[in-house]
C-alpha positions in Angstrom: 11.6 -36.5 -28.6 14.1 -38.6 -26.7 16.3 -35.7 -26.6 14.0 -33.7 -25.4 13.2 -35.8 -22.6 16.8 -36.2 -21.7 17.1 -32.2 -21.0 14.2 -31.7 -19.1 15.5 -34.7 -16.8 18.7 -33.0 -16.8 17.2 -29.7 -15.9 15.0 -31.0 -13.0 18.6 -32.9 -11.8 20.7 -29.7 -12.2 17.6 -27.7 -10.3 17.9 -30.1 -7.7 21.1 -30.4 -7.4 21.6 -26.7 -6.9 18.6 -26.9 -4.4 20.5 -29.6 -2.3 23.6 -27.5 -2.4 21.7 -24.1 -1.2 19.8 -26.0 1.4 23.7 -27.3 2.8 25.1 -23.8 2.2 22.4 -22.8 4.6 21.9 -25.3 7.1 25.3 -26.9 7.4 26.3 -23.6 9.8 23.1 -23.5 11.8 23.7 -27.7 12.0 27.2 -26.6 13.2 26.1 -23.8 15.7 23.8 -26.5 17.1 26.5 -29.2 17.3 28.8 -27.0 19.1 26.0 -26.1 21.4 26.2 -29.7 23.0 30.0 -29.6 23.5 32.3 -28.9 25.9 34.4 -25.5 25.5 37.3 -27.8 25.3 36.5 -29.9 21.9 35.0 -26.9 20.1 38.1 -26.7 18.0 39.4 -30.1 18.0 40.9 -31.4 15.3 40.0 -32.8 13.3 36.8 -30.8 13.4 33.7 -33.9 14.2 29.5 -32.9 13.7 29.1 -35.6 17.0 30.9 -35.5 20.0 31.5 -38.4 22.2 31.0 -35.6 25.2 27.2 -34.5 24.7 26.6 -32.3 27.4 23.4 -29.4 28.1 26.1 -27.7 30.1 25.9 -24.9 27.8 21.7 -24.6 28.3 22.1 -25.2 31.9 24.5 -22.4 32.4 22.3 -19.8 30.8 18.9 -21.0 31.5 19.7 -20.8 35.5 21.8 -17.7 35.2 19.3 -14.7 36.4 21.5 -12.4 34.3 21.6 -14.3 30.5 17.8 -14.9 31.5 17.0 -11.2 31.8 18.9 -10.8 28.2 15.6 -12.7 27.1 13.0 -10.5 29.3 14.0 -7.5 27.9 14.0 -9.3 24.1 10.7 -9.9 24.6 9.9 -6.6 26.2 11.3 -4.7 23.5 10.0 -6.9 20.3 6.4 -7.6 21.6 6.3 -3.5 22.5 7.7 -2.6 18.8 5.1 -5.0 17.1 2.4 -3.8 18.9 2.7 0.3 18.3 4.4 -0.7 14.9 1.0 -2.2 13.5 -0.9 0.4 15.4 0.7 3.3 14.1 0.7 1.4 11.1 -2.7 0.6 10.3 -3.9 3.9 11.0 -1.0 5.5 8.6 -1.7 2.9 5.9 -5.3 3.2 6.1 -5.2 7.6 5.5 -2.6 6.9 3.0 -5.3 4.0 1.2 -8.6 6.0 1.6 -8.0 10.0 1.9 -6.3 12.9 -0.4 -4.5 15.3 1.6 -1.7 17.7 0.7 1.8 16.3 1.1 0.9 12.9 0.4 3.3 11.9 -2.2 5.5 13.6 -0.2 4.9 12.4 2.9 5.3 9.0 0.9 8.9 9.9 -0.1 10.0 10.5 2.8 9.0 7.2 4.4 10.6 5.4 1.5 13.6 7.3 1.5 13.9 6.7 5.7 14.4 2.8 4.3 17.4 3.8 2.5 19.5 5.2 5.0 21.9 3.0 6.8 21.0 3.0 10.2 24.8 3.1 11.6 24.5 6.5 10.3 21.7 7.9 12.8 24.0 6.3 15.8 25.2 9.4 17.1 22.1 11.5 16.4 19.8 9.2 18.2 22.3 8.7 21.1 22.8 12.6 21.7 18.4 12.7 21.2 17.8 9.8 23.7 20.3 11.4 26.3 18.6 14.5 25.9 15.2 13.3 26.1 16.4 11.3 29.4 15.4 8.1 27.5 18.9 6.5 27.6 19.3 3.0 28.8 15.2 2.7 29.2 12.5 0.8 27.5 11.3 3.6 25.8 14.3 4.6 24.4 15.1 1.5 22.3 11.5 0.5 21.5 10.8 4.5 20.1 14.2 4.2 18.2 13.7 0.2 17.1 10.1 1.5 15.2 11.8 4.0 13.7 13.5 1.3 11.3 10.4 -0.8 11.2 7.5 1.6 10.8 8.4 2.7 7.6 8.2 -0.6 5.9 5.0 -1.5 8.3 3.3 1.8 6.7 4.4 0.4 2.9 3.2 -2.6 3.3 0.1 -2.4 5.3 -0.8 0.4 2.4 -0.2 -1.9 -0.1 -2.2 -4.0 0.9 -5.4 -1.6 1.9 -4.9 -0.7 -1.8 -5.9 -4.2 -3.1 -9.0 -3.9 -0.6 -12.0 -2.2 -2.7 -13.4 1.4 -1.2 -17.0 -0.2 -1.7 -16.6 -2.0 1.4 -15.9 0.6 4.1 -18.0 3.2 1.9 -21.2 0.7 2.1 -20.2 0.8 6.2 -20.2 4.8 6.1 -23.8 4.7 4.3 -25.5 2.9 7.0 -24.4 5.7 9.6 -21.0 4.3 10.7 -17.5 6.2 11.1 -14.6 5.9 9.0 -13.2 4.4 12.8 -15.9 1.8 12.1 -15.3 1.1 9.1 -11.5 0.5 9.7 -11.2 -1.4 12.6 -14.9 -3.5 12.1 -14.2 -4.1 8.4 -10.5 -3.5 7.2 -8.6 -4.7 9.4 -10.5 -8.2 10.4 -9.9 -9.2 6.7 -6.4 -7.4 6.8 -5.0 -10.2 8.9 -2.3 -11.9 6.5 -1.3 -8.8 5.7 -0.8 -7.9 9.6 0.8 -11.0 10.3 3.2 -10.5 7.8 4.3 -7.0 9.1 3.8 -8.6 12.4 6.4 -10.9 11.9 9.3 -8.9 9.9 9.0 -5.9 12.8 9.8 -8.6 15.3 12.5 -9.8 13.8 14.3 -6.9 13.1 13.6 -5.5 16.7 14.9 -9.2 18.2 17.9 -9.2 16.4 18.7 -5.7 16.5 22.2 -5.0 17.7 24.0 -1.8 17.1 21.2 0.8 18.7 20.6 -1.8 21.9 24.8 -1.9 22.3 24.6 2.2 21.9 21.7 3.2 23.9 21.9 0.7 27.2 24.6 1.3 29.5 23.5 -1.8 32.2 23.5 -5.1 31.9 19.8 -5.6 33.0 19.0 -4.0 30.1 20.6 -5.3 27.7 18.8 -7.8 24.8 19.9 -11.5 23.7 22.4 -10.1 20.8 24.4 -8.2 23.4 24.2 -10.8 26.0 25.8 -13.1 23.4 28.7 -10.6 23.1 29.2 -9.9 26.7 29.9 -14.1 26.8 33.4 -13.2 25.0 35.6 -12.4 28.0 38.9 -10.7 28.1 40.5 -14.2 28.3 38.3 -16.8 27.1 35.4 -16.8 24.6 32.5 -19.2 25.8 31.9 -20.7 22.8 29.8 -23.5 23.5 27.1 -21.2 25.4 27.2 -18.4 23.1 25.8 -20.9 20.4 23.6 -22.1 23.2 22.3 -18.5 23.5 22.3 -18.2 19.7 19.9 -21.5 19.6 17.5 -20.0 21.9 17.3 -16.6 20.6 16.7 -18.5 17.7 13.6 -20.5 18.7 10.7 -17.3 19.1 11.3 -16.6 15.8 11.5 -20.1 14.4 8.0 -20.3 16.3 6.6 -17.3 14.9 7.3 -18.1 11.2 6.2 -21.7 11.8 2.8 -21.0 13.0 2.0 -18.0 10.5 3.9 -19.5 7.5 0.8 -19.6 5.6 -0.3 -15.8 6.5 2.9 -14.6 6.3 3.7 -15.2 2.7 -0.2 -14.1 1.5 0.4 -11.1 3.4 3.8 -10.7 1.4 2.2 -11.2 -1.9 -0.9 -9.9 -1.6 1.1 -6.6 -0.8 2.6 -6.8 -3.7 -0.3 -6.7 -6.1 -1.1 -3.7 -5.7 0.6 -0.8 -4.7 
């Protein structure tokens, strides 16, 4: 019995113990990013290397927040993200919700091919899109990178959000259609209000991958008005000098909207997940 005892307390110590080092694997860099933040350009590579410098300074912040350029970095974040989670869940909800409730030819299909879209790696479709944005006078526009940004994220969006209309019983917009009222009705008054963790969730991931996209907002913008945070973070390594302090500056507060994000729909975020994942 004593023996007993004395593994599970050296299992919960070993769990923990690899739980304290994962949490440092992950947070010592982000601790680091936000140290170096706060220092001048100068002691960034002092040695020997110190987590507190005698110098705290919000030079870094102050440069970028009153800089009209670095701050237009984050308009057109926002722009591009908020307009990509919007049509994504749209688009989304009315894909999931045909693919949930309705037999047509092609489905499985149809299917494939939006699974197999998630497989492709998207440095692949570089040149393709860029010839097709030129082409369709799209380049270095809005529309361009949010059209090409939900081609990445739809396909996911459409998985998940059908997924989860799966684990939603047919009795509840069928009873809707008895009384009179349109399979329209019947989505958007009963589906999708309870729906909502599973929203948030998609909601979430597309905005992520459409803030932190890089290699499609570097190939289809050509000015520097606009460009998004993770180019703007780039364009602060000069021929000469690399601004080191202010790039983790701007790395901190592209950071923050999707810290928020996941802190306020923590909760819904990882019911949508699961619930998905019942029933597919």
């Amino acid at each position: 019995m004593l023996t007993r005892k004395r593994r599970r307390l050296g299992a919960k110590i070993a769990l923990l113990a690899g739980l304290c080092l994962g949490a440092a694997f992950a947070g010592l860099p982000v601790l680091w990013m936000l140290s170096t933040s706060f220092k001048p350009n100068g002691e960034v590579f002092a040695v020997p290397p110190r987590l507190v410098t005698g110098n705290f300074s919000f030079d870094a912040y102050r440069a970028i927040l009153t800089d009209g350029a670095q701050l237009r970095f984050f308009l057109n974040s926002y722009v591009v993200a908020l307009s990509v989670t919007a049509l994504t869940l749209l688009v989304a909800v009315l894909a999931a919700y045909g693919f949930s409730r309705y037999e047509f030819p092609l489905k499985r299909s149809i299917n494939a091919v939006i699974v197999s879209v998630q497989a492709v790696p998207p440095i692949t479709l570089v040149i393709p899109y860029f010839g097709l944005v030129v082409t369709l006078g799209l380049y270095n526009t809005y529309p361009g990178l949010i059209l090409t940004h939900m081609v990445f994220t739809l396909p996911y969006a459409i998985i998940m959000m059908t997924a989860y209309f799966n684990t939603l019983p047919k009795e509840l917009d069928e009873s809707v259609k008895v009384d009179g009222a349109s399979s329209w009705t019947a989505l958007w008054r009963v589906l999708v209000p309870i729906s909502v963790p599973g929203m948030v969730a998609v909601g979430v991931y597309t905005f992520m991958i459409s803030w932190n996209e890089y290699l499609f907002a570097l190939t289809l913008t050509r000015t520097d008005n606009m460009r998004t945070v993770p180019i703007g973070i780039q364009l602060l390594m000069g021929q000469h000098s690399y601004e080191w302090n202010q790039m983790m500056a701007m790395s901190i507060l592209g950071s923050i909207p999707v810290l928020i994000l996941f802190l306020l729909f923590q909760r819904r975020f990882i019911g949508g997940l699961t619930s998905g994942a019942v029933k597919a």
